[in-house]
C-alpha positions in Angstrom: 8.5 -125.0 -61.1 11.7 -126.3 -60.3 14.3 -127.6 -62.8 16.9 -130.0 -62.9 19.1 -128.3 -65.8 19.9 -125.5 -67.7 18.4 -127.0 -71.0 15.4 -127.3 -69.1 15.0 -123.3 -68.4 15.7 -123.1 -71.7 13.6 -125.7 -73.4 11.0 -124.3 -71.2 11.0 -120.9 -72.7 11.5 -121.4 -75.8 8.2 -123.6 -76.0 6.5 -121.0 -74.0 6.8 -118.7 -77.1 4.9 -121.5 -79.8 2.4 -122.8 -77.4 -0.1 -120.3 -78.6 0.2 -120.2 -82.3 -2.1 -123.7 -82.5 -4.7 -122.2 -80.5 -4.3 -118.9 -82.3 -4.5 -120.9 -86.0 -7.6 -122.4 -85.1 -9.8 -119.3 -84.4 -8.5 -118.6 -88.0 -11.2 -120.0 -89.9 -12.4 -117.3 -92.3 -8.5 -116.8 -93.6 -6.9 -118.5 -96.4 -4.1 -120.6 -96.3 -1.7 -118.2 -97.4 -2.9 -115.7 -95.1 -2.6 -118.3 -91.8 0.8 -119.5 -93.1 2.3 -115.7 -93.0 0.4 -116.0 -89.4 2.6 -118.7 -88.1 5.6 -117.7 -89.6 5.3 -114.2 -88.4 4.5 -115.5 -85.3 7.2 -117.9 -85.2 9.7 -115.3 -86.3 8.4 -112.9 -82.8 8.6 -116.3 -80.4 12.5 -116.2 -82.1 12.9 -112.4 -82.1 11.5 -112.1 -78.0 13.9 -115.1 -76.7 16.5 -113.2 -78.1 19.9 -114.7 -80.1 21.2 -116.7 -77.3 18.7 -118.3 -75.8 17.2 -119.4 -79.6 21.0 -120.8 -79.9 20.9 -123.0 -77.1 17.4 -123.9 -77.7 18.5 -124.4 -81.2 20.9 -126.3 -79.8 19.2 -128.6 -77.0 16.7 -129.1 -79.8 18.7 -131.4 -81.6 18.0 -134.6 -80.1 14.9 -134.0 -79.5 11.6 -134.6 -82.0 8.8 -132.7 -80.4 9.2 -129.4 -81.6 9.8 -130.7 -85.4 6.4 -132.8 -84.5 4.9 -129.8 -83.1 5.1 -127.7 -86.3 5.1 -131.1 -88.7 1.5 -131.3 -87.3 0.5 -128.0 -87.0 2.0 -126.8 -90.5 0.2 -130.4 -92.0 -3.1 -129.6 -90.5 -3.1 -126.2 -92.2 -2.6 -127.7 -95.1 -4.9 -130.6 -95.3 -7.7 -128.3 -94.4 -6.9 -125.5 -97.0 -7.6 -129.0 -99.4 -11.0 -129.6 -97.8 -11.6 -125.9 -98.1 -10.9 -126.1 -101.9 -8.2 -123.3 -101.6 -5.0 -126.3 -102.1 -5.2 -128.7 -105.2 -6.3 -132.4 -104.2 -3.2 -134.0 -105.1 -0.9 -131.6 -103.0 1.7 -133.8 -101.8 0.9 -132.4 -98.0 4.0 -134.3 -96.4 6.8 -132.7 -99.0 5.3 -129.4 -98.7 5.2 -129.3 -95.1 8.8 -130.0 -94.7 9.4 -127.4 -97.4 7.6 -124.8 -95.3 9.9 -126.1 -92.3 12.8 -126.4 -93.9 12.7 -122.7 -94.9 11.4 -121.5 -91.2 14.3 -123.4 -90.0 16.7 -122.2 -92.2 16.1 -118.5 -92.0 16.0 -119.5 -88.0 19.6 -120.6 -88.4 20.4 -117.6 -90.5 18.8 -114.9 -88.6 21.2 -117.0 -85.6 24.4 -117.0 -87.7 24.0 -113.3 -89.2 24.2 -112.3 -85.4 20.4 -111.2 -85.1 19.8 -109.5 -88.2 16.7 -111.0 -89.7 14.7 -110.2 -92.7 11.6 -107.8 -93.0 7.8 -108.8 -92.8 7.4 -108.3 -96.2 10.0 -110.2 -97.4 8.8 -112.8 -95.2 5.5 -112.8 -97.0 7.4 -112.9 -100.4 8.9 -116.4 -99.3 5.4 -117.6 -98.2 4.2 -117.0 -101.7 6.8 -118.4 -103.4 6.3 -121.9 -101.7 2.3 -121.6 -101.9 1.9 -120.1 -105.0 2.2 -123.3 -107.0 -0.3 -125.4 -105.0 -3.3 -122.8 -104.9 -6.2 -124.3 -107.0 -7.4 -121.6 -109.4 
């Protein structure tokens, strides 16, 4: 493959690190909702973690003008969710649009922390704790 620019190197393999996590979701079928969300975030979190600080900065940063990643987890993330409703595990009238760009908002934000706080990023667990704070709410009892 041959690139034109820098940005493209790095747009390149940045996306080479999220290609997967659809794919992955999908064999996924006998999980919950929470239990795939933790999936993609923690999977998210190693794409970010294996590009290392830098690269995620100028991907980060290339990023901005550009709507295909946001689409690329708006869709995926939305998905999730409208089949966790069909699968009776969401309530019906889950606003799936507001709570997927709550879920992004936070991925993105710790993103842009864990770039700010120089690489430091927070543990697994705590990770699951923030998954469960947003979910916890919409899960039909």
């Amino acid at each position: 493959v041959y690139y034109k620019k820098k940005e493209d190197i790095i747009n390149d393999i940045g996306c080479m690190e999220f290609r997967y996590i659809t794919d992955e979701i999908k064999d996924m079928n006998d999980k919950n909702v929470i239990d795939i969300l933790k999936f993609y975030y923690h999977r998210y979190y190693e794409g970010v973690l294996s590009i290392g600080r830098e690269i995620s900065k100028c991907w980060l940063q290339n990023n901005l003008n550009c709507r295909c990643k946001i689409e690329y987890d708006y869709n995926t993330i939305s998905d999730i969710l409208v089949n966790a409703i069909k699968k009776n595990e969401l309530k019906e009238d889950t606003n799936v649009s507001a709570l997927t760009y709550k879920i992004m908002s936070n991925l993105y934000g710790l993103t842009l922390i864990w770039i700010m706080a120089n690489g430091s990023i927070k543990n697994e667990e705590e990770l699951n704790l923030i998954m469960d704070d947003i979910l916890i709410p919409y899960i039909k009892r």
